[in-house]
Legacy VTK file of the C-alpha trace (Angstrom):
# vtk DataFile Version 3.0
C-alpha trace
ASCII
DATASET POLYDATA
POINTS 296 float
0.000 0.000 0.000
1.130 3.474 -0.855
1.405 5.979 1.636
1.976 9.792 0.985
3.807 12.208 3.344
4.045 15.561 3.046
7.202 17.700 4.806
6.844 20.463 6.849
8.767 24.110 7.672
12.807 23.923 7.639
12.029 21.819 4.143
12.587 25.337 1.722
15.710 25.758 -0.252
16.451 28.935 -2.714
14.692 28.566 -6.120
12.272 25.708 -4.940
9.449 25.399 -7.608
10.333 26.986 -10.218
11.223 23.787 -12.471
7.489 23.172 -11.734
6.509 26.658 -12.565
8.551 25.998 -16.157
7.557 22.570 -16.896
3.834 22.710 -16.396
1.161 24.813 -17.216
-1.255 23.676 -14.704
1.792 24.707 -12.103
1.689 27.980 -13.648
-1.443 28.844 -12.831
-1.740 27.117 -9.275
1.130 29.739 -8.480
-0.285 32.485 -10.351
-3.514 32.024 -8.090
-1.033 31.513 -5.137
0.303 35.016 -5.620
-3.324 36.812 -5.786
-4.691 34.802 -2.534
-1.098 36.056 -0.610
-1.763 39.407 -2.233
2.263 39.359 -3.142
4.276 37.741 -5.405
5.945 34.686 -3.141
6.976 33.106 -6.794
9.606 35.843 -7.033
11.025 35.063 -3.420
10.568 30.729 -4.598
12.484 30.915 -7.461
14.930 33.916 -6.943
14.855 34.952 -3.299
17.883 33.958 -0.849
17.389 31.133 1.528
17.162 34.621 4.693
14.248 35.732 2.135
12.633 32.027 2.312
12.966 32.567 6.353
10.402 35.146 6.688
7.314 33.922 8.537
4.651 34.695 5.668
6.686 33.375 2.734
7.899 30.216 4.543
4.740 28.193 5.483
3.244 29.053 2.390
6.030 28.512 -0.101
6.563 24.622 1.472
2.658 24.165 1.179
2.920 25.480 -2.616
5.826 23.349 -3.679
4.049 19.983 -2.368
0.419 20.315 -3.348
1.184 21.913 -6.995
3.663 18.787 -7.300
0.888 16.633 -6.272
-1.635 18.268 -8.785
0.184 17.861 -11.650
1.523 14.094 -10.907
-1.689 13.497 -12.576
-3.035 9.616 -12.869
0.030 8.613 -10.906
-0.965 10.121 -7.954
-2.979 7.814 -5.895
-3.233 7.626 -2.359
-4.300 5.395 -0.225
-2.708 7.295 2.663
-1.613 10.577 3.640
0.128 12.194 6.881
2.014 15.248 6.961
4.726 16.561 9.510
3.614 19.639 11.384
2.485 22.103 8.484
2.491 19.368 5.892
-0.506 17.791 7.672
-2.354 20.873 5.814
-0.366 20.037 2.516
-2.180 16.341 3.138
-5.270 17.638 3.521
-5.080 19.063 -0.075
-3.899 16.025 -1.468
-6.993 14.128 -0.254
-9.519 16.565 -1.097
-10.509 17.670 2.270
-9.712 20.983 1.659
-9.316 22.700 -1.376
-5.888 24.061 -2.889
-7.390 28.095 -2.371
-8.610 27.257 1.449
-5.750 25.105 2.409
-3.464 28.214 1.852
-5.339 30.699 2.904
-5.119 28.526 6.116
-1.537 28.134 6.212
-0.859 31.927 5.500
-3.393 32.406 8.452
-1.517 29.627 10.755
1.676 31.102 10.196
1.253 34.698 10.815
-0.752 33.346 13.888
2.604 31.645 15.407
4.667 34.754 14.692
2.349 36.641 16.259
2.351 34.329 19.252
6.654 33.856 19.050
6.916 37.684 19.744
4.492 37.747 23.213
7.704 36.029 24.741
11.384 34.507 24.583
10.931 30.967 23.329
12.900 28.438 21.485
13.282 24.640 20.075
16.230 21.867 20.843
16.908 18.903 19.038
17.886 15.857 21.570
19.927 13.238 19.785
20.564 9.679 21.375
18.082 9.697 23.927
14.735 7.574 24.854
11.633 8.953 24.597
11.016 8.403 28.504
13.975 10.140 29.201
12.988 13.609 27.672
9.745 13.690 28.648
11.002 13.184 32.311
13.896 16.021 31.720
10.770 18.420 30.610
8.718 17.279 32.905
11.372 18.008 36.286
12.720 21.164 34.499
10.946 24.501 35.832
9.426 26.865 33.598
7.263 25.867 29.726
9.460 22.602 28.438
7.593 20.421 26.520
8.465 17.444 23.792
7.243 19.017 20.585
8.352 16.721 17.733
8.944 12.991 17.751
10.824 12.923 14.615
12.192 9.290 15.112
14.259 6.583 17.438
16.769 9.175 19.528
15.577 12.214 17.807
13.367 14.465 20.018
12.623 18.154 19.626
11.820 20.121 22.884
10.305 23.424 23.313
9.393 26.267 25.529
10.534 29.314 27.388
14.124 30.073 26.309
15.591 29.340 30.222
13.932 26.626 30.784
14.773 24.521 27.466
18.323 25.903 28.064
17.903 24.300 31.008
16.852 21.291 29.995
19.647 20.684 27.261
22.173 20.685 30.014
20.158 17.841 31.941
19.655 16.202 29.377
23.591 16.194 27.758
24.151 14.975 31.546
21.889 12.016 30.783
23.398 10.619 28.227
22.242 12.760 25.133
24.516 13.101 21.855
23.802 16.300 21.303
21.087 18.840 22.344
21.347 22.170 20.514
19.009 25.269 20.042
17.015 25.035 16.825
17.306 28.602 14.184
13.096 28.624 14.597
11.110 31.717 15.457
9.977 30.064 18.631
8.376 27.500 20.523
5.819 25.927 17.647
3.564 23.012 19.401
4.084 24.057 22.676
1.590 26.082 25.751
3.512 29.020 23.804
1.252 28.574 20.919
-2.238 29.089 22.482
-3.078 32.509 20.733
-2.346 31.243 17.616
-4.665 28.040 17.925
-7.464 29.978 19.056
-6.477 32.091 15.993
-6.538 29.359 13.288
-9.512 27.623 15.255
-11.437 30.693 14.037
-10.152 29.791 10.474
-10.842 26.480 10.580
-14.417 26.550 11.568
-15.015 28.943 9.021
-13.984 26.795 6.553
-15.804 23.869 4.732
-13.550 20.714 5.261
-15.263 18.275 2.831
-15.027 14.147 3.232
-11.575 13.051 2.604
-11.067 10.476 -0.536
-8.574 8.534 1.595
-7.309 8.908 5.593
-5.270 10.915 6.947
-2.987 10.058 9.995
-2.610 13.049 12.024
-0.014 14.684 13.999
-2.345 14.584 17.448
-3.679 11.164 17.234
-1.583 8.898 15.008
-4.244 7.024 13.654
-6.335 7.001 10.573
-9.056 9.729 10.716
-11.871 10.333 7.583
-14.925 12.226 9.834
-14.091 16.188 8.148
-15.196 17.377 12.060
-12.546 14.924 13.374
-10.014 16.160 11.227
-10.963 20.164 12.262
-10.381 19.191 15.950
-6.573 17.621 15.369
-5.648 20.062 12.913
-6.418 22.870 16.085
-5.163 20.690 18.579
-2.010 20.090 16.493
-0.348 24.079 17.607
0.217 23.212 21.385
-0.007 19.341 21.038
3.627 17.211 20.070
3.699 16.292 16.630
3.610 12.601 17.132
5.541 11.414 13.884
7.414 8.119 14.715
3.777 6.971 16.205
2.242 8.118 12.726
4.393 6.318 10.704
4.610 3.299 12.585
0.306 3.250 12.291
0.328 3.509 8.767
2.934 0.671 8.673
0.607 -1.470 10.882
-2.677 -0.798 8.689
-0.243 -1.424 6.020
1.888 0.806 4.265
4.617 -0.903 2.566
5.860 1.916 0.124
6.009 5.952 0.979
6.514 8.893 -1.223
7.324 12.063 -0.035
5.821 15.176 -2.226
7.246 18.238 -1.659
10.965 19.863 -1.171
13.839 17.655 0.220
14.085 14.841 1.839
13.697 14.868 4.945
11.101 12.548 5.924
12.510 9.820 3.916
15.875 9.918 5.762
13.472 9.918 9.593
11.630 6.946 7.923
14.828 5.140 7.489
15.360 5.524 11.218
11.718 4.811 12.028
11.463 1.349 10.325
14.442 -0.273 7.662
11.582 -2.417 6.453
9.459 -0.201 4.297
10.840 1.707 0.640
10.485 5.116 0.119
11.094 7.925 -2.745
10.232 11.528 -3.844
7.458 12.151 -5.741
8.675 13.167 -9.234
6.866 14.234 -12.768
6.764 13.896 -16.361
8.100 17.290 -18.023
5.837 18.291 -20.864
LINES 1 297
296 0 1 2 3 4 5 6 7 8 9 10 11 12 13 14 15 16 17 18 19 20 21 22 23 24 25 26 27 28 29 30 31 32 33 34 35 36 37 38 39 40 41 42 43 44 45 46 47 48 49 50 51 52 53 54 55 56 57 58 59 60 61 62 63 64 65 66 67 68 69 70 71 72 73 74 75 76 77 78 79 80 81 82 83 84 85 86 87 88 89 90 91 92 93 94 95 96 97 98 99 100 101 102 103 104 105 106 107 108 109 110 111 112 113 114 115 116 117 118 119 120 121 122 123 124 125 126 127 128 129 130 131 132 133 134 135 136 137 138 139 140 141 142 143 144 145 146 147 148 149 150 151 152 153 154 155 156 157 158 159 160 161 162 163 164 165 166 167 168 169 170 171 172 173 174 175 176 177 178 179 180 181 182 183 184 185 186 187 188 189 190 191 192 193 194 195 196 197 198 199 200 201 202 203 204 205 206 207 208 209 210 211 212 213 214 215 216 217 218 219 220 221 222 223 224 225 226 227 228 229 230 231 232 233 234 235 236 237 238 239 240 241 242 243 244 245 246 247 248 249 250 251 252 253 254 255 256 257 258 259 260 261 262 263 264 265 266 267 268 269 270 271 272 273 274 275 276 277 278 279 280 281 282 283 284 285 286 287 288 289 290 291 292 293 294 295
């Protein structure tokens, strides 16, 4: 069974999307629409901005969310899922891909969501940390016995925990934890603390958003960040996608659910590849490739 995964923000690189934009008429006008919804022209920062240009908060979200649904629209007949998930933002990315929302609402929500978490970055110091080479137990105790906002935020993989909060507490943390045993635990170059407490204005925010949008009945599940498990029920899908701003993006426990109701084959659509290299780490037994197209 084929499973699709969609990546999420730290994915962008300079000139992403514009071999699309060149090979494909259909792409053309996707982005074309893009830049009238944004009300500015994010193709111009995609294909010839510098990777500090890709880094501001409105062009970032959006321009990851353009590269893998536009790729997904014009795979044509080959694209097929029987699956979807999507890490942090790509969950929204997924919900394109199987028709639950449409291309113009999906990034109107994603322009929304990410203006929302800047907004909500600036009401106070916060940061991320990667934690290499620990157990999950292990973090979540360290955040849990550290004073001050520390949560786990991302389960990326085996050993590979992200952490967020206030600033001095996850700095906090990090040395606990390198005490414990970890490889490494470093500061991540984000604008804050994304799926922590930290991010409460912005879910009320996008929970507005989302509840004034039409989510319509998806043509195949969706495994989401908050609950790891296969979800069709549009009002279902509403609640995770608000949940998913404070709660931990539960990855590994995604992936290892779609392996268990089946998923023998993943293809990641979008920029990089990133989630094919966690994947690797997550479970040796499964393939995986990017999604690629025919040029016209």
């Amino acid at each position: 069974m084929k499973a699709y995964i969609f990546p999420g923000q730290g994915a962008q690189f300079t000139g992403m999307g514009l071999d699309l934009y060149e090979s494909s008429p259909e792409a053309q006008r996707l982005f074309e629409e893009a830049n009238d919804i944004l009300g500015f022209q994010i193709t111009d920062i995609m294909f010839e901005g510098s990777a500090e240009d890709l880094k501001q908060t409105k062009v970032t979200q959006s321009a990851i969310f353009l590269h893998s649904v536009i790729l997904s629209k014009i795979l044509g007949d080959t694209f097929q899922p029987e699956m979807v998930a999507g890490h942090s933002l790509g969950e929204l990315s997924a919900l394109v891909a199987n028709n639950t929302l449409t291309f113009e609402d999906g990034l109107r929500l994603v322009s929304t969501r990410s203006m929302a978490m800047q907004k909500a970055c600036e009401l106070q110091p916060s940061i991320m940390a990667a934690v290499l080479g620990l157990d999950d137990a292990t973090v979540e105790r360290v955040c849990n016995d550290t004073s001050g906002i520390v949560v786990a935020a991302n389960y990326n993989c085996p050993g590979q925990i992200v952490i967020s909060g206030e600033t001095e507490a996850i700095e906090k943390a990090c040395e606990t934890l390198k005490e414990a045993g970890a490889k490494r635990a470093l500061a991540l170059q984000v604008g804050g603390a994304f799926h922590s407490p930290l991010m409460e204005p912005a879910r009320e925010e996008l929970a507005t958003a989302i509840e004034n949008t039409t989510f319509n009945k998806p043509s195949c599940p969706i495994y989401q960040n908050v609950t790891t498990t296969a979800v069709m029920n549009p009002d279902e899908i509403k609640k995770n996608l608000i949940l998913q701003l404070t709660a931990p993006v539960k990855w590994t426990q995604s992936v290892q659910q779609m392996i268990a109701d089946g998923a023998t084959h993943f293809i990641e659509v979008g920029p990089g590849k990133v989630l094919q290299g966690l994947l690797r780490k997550i479970d040796r037994s499964v393939t995986s490739e990017s999604a690629t197209f025919e040029t016209e």
